[in-house]
C-alpha positions as CSV (number, residue, x, y, z in Angstrom):
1,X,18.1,70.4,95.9
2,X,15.0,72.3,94.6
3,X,12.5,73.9,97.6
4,X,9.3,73.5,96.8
5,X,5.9,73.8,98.6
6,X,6.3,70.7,100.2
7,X,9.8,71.7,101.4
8,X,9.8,70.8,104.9
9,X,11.9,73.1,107.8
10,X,14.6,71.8,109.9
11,X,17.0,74.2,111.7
12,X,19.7,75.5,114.2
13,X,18.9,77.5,117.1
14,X,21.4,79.9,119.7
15,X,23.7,82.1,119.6
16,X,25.9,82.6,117.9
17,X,25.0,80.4,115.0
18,X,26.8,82.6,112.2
19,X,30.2,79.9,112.5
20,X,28.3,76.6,112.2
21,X,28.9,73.6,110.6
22,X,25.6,72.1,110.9
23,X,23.9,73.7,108.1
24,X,26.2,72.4,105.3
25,X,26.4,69.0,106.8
26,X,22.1,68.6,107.2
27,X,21.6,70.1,103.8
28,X,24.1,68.3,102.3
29,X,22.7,64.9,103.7
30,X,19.0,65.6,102.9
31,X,20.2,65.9,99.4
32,X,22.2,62.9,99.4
33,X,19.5,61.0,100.9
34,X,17.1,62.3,99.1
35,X,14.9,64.1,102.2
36,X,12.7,67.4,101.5
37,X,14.0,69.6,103.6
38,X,16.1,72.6,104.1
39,X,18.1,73.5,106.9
40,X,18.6,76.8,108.2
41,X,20.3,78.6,111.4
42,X,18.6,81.0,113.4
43,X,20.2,83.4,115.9
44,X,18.1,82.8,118.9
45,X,19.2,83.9,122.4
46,X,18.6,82.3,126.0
47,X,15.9,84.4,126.5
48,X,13.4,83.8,123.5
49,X,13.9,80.0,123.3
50,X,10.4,79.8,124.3
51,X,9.2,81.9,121.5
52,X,11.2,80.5,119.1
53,X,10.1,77.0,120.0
54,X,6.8,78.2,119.6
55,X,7.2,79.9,116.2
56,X,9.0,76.6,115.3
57,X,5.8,75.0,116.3
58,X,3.7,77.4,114.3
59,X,5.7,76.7,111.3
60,X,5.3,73.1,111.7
61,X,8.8,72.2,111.5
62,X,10.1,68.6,110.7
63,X,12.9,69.3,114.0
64,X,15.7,71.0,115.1
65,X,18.8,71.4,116.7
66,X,19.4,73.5,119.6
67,X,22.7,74.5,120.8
68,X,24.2,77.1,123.7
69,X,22.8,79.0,125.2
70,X,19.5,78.0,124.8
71,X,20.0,73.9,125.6
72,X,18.5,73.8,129.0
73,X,15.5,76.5,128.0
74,X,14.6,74.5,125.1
75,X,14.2,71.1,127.4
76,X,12.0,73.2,129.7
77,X,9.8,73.5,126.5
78,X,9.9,70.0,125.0
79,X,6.6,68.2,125.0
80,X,8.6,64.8,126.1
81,X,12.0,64.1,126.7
82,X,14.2,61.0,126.1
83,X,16.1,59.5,129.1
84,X,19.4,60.6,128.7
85,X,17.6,64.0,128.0
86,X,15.3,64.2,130.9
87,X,18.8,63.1,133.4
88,X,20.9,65.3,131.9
89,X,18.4,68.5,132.1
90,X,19.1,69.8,128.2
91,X,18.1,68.9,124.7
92,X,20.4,69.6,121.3
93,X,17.7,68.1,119.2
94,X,14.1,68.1,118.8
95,X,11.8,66.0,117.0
96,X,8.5,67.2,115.9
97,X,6.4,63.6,116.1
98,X,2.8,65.3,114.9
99,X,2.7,68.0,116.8
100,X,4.6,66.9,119.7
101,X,7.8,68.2,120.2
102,X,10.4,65.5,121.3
103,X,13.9,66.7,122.8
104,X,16.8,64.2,123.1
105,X,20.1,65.0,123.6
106,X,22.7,63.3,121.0
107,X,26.3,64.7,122.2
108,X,26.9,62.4,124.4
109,X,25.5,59.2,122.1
110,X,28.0,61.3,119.3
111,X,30.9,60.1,121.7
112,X,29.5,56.8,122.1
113,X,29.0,56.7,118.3
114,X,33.1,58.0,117.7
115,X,34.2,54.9,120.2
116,X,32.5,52.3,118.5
117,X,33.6,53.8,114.9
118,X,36.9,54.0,115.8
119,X,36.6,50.3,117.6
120,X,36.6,50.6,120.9
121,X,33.6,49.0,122.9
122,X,32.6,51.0,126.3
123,X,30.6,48.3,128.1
124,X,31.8,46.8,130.7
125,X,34.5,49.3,130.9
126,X,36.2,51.4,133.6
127,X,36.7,55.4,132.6
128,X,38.2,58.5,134.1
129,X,36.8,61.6,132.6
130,X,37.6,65.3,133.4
131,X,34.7,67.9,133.4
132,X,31.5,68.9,135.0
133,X,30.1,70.9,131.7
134,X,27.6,70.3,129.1
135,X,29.6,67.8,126.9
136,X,31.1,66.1,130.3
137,X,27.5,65.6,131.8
138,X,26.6,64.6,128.3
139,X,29.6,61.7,127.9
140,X,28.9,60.7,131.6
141,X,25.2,60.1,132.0
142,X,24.9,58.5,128.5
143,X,28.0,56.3,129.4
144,X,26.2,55.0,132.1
145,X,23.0,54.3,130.4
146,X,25.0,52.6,127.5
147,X,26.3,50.3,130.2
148,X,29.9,51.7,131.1
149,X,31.1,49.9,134.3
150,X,32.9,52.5,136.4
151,X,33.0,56.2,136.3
152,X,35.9,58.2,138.1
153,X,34.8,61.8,137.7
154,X,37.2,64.9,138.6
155,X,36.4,68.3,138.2
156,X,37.8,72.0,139.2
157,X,36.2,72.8,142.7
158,X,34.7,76.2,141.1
159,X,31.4,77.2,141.1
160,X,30.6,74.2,138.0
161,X,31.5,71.6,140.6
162,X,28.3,71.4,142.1
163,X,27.0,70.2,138.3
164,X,29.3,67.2,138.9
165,X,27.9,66.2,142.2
166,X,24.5,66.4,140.9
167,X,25.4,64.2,138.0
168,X,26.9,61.6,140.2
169,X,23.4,61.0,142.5
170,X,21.6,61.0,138.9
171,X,23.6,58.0,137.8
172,X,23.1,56.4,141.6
173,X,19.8,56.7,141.0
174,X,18.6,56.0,138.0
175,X,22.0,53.4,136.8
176,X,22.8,51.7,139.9
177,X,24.4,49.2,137.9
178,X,27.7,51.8,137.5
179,X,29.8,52.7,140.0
180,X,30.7,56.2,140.1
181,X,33.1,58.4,142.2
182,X,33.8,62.4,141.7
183,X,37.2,63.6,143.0
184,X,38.5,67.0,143.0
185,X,41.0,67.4,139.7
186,X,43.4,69.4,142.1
187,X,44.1,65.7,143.7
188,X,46.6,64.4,141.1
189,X,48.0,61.6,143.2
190,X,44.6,60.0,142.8
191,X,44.0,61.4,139.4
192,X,47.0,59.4,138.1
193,X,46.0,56.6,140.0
194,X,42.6,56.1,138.8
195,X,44.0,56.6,135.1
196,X,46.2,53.7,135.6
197,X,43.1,51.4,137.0
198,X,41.5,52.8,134.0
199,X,40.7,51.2,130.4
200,X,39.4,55.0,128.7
201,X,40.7,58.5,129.7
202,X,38.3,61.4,128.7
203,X,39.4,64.7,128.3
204,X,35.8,66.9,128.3
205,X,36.9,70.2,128.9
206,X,38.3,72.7,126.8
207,X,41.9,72.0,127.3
208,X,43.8,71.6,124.4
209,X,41.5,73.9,122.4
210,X,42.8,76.9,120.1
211,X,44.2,78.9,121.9
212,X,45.0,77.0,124.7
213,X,46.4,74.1,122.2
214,X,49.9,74.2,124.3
215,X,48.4,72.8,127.4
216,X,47.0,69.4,128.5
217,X,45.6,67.4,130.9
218,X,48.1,64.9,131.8
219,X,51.5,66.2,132.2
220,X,53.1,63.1,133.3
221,X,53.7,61.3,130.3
222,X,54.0,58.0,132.0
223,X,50.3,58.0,132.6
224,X,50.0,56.8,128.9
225,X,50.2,53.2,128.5
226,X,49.4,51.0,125.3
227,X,46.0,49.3,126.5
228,X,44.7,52.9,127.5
229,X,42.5,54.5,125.3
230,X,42.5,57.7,125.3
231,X,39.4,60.1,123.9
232,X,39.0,63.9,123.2
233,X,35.9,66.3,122.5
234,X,38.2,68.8,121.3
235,X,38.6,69.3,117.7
236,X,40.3,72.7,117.0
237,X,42.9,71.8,116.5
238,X,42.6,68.1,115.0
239,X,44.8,66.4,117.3
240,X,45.5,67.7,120.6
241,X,48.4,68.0,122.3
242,X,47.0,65.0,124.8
243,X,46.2,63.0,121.7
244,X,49.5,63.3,119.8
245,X,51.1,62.5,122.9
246,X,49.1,59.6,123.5
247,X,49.6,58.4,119.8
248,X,53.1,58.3,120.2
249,X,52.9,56.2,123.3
250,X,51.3,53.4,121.7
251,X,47.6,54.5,123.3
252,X,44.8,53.8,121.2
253,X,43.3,57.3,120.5
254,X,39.7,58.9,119.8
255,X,39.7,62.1,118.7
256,X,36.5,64.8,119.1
257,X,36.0,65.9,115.3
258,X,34.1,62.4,115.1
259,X,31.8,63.4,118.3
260,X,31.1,66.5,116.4
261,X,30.1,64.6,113.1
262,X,27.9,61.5,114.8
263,X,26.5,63.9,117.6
264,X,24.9,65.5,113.9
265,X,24.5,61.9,112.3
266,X,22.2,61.0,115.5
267,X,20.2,64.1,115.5
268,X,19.9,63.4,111.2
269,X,18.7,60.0,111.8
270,X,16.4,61.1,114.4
271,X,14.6,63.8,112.1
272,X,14.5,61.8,109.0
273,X,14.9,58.1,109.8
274,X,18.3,57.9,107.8
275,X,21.6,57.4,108.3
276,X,23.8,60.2,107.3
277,X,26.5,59.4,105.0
278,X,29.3,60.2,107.3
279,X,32.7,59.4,105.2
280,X,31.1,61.5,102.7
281,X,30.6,64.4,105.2
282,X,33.8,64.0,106.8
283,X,35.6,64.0,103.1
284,X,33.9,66.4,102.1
285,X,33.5,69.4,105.5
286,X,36.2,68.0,107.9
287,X,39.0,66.6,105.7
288,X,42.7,68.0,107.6
């Protein structure tokens, strides 16, 4: 890909940045697409994402990506903000539509996305998920909106658990078409007991990530059954400990590298109104 004047800008902003995949998968699909544009990563902290976002503006950029710890600043700066955006109270992508800065938020559609891809349809459906953080609120709220029947939510009674309860009277609110419940995670007599009334199980914490690859949510094996699905947003390492147990229970399983891939395929389509070629990227960036 040549950069010329008519080059346009899209980009990365937090910190850090330095490890990310994003620019090799953007720059990579602009040039298999055949988009003018160049994507770079800028180290930006919490603190100057509102003079970032305006140098961004400045520059006239075509949109960018926004990730921690800058995802709730940058929404506070966003001209207009999608639904699942505007509930959720962050943005990870921002579209510049002529001079107005657009923020939507794609991790949770990424999930969405990863189910579908990986055939399994969430509407209509009952789920138990675990977390009250950014890619848990994320999954929750845009379940809801994407017409998920039943949420049972359960999260560590620490100082994050108030981010649950807030979730829950969003989706009351605004999707009174889903039922939704939080519980305290500490309660496992009703954890396993929701699970088994349950067609999806979502891990969306960081359990099972390097280094804590050894642990996992459910211990009690017997919780896996072979019409459960069972769906991960961690990706290091590839398959989880919950994930490998659950594939050799005869679970259908969903693992996170694909939330990580189509959270970036949304946020591609939304800057440049194409779809990213995803086998491709995953051959060629996330192959084992």
């Amino acid at each position: 890909m040549e950069i010329s004047g008519r080059t346009r800008l899209l980009c990365l902003i937090g910190s850090p940045v330095g490890h990310s995949g994003s620019p090799a998968m953007q720059n990579y699909s602009c040039d298999r697409t055949g988009v003018d544009a160049a994507y770079l990563a800028f180290d930006i902290k919490e603190e100057q994402t509102k003079e970032a976002f305006d140098a961004l503006r400045l520059l006239n950029v075509q949109g960018f990506n926004v990730t921690m710890p800058c995802k709730t600043a940058a929404a506070a700066c966003c001209d207009e903000l999608s639904k699942a955006a505007e509930l959720i109270g962050a943005v990870n992508t921002v579209v510049n539509e002529n001079g107005k800065m657009v923020g939507h938020i794609t991790d949770g559609q990424g999930w969405v996305r990863n189910c579908r891809e990986n055939g399994v349809e969430i509407t209509g459906k009952k789920m138990t998920i675990v977390g009250s953080g950014g890619a848990a609120t994320a999954i929750e709220i845009t379940s809801a909106l994407e017409g998920i029947r039943e949420l049972s939510i359960f999260a560590i009674k620490d100082s994050f658990f108030a981010n649950a309860e807030t979730t829950v009277e969003k989706i009351r609110a605004n999707v009174p078409g889903c039922v939704v419940n939080l519980y305290d995670l500490a309660d496992k007599e009703k954890f396993y007991q929701e699970i088994a009334d349950s067609d999806i199980f979502t891990n969306a914490t960081r359990v099972g990530m390097k280094p804590m690859d050894d642990a996992t949510l459910i211990e009690d094996k017997s919780a896996f059954r072979k019409d459960l699905v069972v769906t991960d947003v961690v990706y290091n390492p590839r398959e989880t400990r919950m994930i490998k147990e659950a594939k050799e229970a005869g679970c259908k399983v969903v693992p996170g590298i694909g939330m990580l891939v189509w959270q970036g395929a949304e946020g591609f389509k939304l800057f440049t109104g194409n779809e990213m070629p995803v086998d491709e990227v995953m051959e060629k960036y996330f192959k084992d």
